[in-house]
Structure formats: C-alpha cells, structure tokens
C-alpha positions as CSV (number, residue, x, y, z in Angstrom):
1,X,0.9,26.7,2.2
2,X,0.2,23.4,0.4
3,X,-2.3,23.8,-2.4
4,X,-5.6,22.5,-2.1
5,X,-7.2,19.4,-3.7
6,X,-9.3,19.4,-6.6
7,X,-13.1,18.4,-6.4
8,X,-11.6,15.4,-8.8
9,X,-9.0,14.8,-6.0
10,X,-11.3,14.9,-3.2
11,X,-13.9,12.5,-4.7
12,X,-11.0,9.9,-5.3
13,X,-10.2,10.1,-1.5
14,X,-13.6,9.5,-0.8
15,X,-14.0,6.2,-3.1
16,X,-11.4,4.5,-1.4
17,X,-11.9,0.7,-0.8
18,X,-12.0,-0.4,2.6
19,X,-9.6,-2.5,3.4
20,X,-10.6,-6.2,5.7
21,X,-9.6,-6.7,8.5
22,X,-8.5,-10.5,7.5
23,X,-7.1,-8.5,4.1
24,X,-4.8,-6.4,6.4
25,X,-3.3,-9.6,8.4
26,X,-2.1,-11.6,5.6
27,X,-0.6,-8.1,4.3
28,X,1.4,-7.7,7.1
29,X,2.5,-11.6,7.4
30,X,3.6,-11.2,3.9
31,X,5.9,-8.5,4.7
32,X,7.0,-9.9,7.8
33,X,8.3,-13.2,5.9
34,X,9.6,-10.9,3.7
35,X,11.8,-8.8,5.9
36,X,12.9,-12.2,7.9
37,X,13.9,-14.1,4.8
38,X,15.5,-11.6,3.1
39,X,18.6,-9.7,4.5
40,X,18.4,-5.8,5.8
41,X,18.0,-3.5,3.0
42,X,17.2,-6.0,0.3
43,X,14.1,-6.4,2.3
44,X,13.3,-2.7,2.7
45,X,13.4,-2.2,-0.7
46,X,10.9,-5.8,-1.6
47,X,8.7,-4.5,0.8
48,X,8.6,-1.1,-0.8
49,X,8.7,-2.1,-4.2
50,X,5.7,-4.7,-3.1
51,X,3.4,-2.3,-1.4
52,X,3.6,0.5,-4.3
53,X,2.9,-2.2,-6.8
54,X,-0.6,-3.5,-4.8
55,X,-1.6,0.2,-4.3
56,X,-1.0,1.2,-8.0
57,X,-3.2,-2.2,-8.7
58,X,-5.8,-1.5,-6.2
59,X,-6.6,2.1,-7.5
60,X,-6.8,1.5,-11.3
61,X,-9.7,-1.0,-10.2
C-alpha cells in the first residue's frame, strides 16, 4: 500500500503551473531536434537529462 501524501505534499500538487499550450509545442520540437540530431541513446539520455533539469527549475520558482 503506498503511503499517503502529506498535507505539504498535497498543496504542492495543487500549485502546479499550468503549462501553454504554445509552451508545450516548442518543448516538444526541442526534443524532437534533439533526438534527430543526435544518435540513439545519446539522445535518450539529452532528452532526459534536459527535461529533469527544466522541471527542477520550474518548481523552485
């Protein structure tokens, strides 16, 4: 049974920006010119490394 979330948890979730629709597209073209210029599991691993680094910067704001 997985443990349940703290009220400190839960208001967190519930804070989270709203991401754009426009926001969300050039995301994705990023990654997708990403994953063609670089080869196979380089580009897993950019891609990875990129989108942990944006959310980590997106929820100390």
């Amino acid at each position: 049974m997985p443990p349940k979330p703290s009220a400190k948890g839960a208001k967190k979730a519930a804070n989270r920006r709203k991401e754009s629709y426009s926001a969300y597209i050039y995301r994705v073209l990023k990654q997708t010119a990403v994953r063609l210029i670089l080869p196979g599991e380089l580009a897993k691993h950019a891609v990875s490394e990129g989108t942990k680094a944006v959310t980590k910067y997106t929820s100390s704001k």
